[in-house]
Every structure is written in C-alpha cells, then in structure tokens.
C-alpha positions, 0 to 999 in steps of 0.5 A: 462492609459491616452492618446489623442483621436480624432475623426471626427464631423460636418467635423471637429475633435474633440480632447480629453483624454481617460483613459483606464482601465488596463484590457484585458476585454471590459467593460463600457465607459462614456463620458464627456461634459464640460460646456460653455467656459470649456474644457475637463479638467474642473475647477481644473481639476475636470473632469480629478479627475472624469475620474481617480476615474472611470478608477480605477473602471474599467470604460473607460472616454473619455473627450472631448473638444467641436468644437471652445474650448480647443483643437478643433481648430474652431471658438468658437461663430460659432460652440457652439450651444446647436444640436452642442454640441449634434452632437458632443456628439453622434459622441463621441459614434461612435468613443466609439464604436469602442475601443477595450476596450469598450463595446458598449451596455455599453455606458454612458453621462455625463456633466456639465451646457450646457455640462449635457443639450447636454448630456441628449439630447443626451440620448435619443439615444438608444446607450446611455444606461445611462445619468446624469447631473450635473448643468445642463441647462435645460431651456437655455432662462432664463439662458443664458438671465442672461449670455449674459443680456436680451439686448444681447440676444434680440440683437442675436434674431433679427437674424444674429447677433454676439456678443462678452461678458465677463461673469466669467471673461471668454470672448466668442462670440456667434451668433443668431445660438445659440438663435435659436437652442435652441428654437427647443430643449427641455431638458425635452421632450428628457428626455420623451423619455428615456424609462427605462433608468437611469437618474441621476440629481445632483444640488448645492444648492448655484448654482448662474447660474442655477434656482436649481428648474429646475432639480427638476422640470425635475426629476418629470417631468421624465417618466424613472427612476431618480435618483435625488440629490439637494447637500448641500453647492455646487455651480456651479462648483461641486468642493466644495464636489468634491468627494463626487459628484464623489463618488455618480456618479461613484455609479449610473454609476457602477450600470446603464451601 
C-alpha cells in the first residue's frame, strides 16, 4: 500500500510517500533521500521501483521530498543546505518511529548524491541502525565547484550572496548558507562515528558528478563495517543496472536492520 505522509521539519513540513507492507507485524523501515534538484520519485521513478522491490520484502520505505523541492512547499535556494537536509533526515525518523508498522529499533537511510552525504551524516544517530549511499557527495567543495563554476562559488563565499544557475538542464538557486555549511560538515569524520554500524557504499564508474575515488577512499577510511561496491557501466543516476543496484541494496538492508 502507498500513501502520502507528512511530518513537521525546521517549523515547516515535509511531504512524502510511504509503502507499507501487507503485514500486521512491526518490522524494518527505511528511508529515502533524493539528490540536489531531485525529489522523492527520482529519475524514472527510480526511488518508487526501490520502495516497491522493498515493500514486497516486508520493508517499510518512506520517500520524501526535501523542504523547497517537490512537494514541500519553501524557497529551494533558502532551504537546501547540506545540516538541512540532515535536519529533515533525522525528523524522518521521528515520524518513522512512531507508525504503527515500524519497528523503531530497525531504522535504516538511504540516499542518492547530496541526499546519501545527509544520509550518511545522519547515520551517526544512534536511531539509525543502517546507512548507504549511492553517488554520494562526500566532499561537496569540489563537487559543487564543478556544479555552480569555480567563479560562482567564490561569488557565494564572499557571503550573503545568491545565485541563480542552470545545471543538467535543472534550474536552481542557492545562497552562501550552502558554501558555508558545508565547511562545518564532514562526511567521513560522521561516518568515524558509526561504531558497528553497517555502511554500504555504491559508486558508478562512469559517474560524470562525482570523483568515483571519493567513496573508496570513505570505504577505507571507515572504522564500521563497510560494504563497498564500485559498479560497472553506471553513471550518476543508478538507472543503467537499475535492479541490479536494488537488488544488492535490498540484500545489505535485509541483513543490517
């Protein structure tokens, strides 16, 4: 069953989908983060193909449309910061938490680019019991310099600043709030913090965004036990051997939650 959620975050509210298993029983829940300029049905609906594999497995997916995209009505360029995303990430779990369907000690994250750096940021919460990352933005300086151009992110640095850019044929905004977040986070030093945690990192090779050495380089950089994949043929979008990348994450969530 599919239906439409929504819960508070950072005084606003954040819309979504739920597909909920056919069972009278709490179980595993995940849920899932889109990538800059994306919602919560991703590329092809690729995120909805992920949440009705998992639902058929008996895991509840909630996907969710960050504050200022898709359905969550805010300003995009006023809202999307990388402690944003993680904020609304973590208010995810709240509301998880308390469906009658979920078991709560069996929360995972998932996300995709920007989404898997808010989720795995967000893993670091001890209610998040697994997290994983497809393309995920691990360092997002040299990222989002090739996103924005190196003179429009020197344009947001000087501070109080906004731009408006077109980027993949998707036109966004941003300010100087996401230049300088990001300088106070730091994807690896969360994922340190993991403990025995299950991390699972999957990376295309013929990714055009993201450095494919990044997630490596996070896989050994890990102190939690990681579960490493660098996929042949795929670019940023997951949607080449699209289930096949279900497929192995479905396998690590089923085992981790």
């Amino acid at each position: 069953m599919m239906k439409q959620v929504s819960y508070p975050s950072r005084g606003k509210t954040i819309y979504g989908f739920a597909h909920v298993p056919e069972t009278t029983a709490s179980g595993p829940a995940l849920i899932l983060s889109h990538g800059f300029t994306g919602s919560g049905y991703e590329s092809s609906r690729l995120f909805v193909h992920l949440a009705e594999a998992a639902c058929r497995q008996g895991i509840y997916v909630m996907r969710i449309d960050f504050l200022g995209s898709g359905n969550s009505d805010a300003d995009f360029a006023e809202n999307t910061y990388l402690s944003a995303w993680v904020a609304d990430v973590l208010a995810g779990v709240d509301f998880l938490a308390t469906q009658p369907e979920v078991d709560p000690a069996r929360i995972g994250a998932l996300g995709i680019s920007f989404g898997a750096a808010a989720s795995l940021i967000a893993g670091r919460d001890p209610r998040i019991k697994a997290a994983g990352g497809w393309a995920s933005v691990i360092h997002p300086e040299p990222t989002f310099r090739g996103i924005f151009t190196d003179e429009k992110w020197d344009y947001l640095a000087q501070g109080n600043k906004r731009i408006e850019h077109v980027y993949a044929g998707a036109r966004f905004g941003a300010t100087s709030k996401f230049v300088e977040d990001v300088k106070n986070l730091s994807v690896t030093e969360a994922v340190q913090q993991y403990g025995d945690k299950p991390l699972l990192l999957m990376q295309g090779d013929l990714d055009p965004v993201i450095d494919i050495t990044h997630s490596a380089e996070l896989a050994a950089a890990a102190t939690c036990p990681v579960e490493y994949h660098l996929v042949k043929g795929e670019d940023h979008s997951f949607l080449v051997h699209m289930e096949d990348n279900i497929a192995t994450t479905l396998d690590f969530f089923r085992h981790s939650l």
